[in-house]
C-alpha positions, 0 to 999 in steps of 0.5 A: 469633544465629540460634539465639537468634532462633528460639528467641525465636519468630522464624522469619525473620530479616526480621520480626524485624529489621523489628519491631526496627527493625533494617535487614533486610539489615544484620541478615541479615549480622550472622547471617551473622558479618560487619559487626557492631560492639559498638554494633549487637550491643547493639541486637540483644541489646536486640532479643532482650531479653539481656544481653551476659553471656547472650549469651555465656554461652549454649553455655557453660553 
């Protein structure tokens, strides 16, 4: 996640959670691979504008 919210031009992790509306700290243990669940992982992608499929295809390819 980390990789693919630097590439979306956000180079810290707490504004990006902060203009998603994503909680800062949840989102830092989200990068950190921990405390994640399906629902939320959705709402990251939506974040980064990605498709489950993109998302885990990137690396793959």
């Amino acid at each position: 996640m980390k990789e693919i919210r630097k590439q979306k031009g956000y180079n810290n992790y707490e504004t990006f959670a902060y203009e998603k509306g994503i909680p800062r700290a949840q989102y830092g243990r989200y990068e950190r691979g921990s405390d994640l669940k399906l629902s939320n992982l959705l709402k990251v992608l939506d974040g980064f504008n990605m498709t489950l499929e993109e998302f885990f295809r990137e690396g793959f390819d």
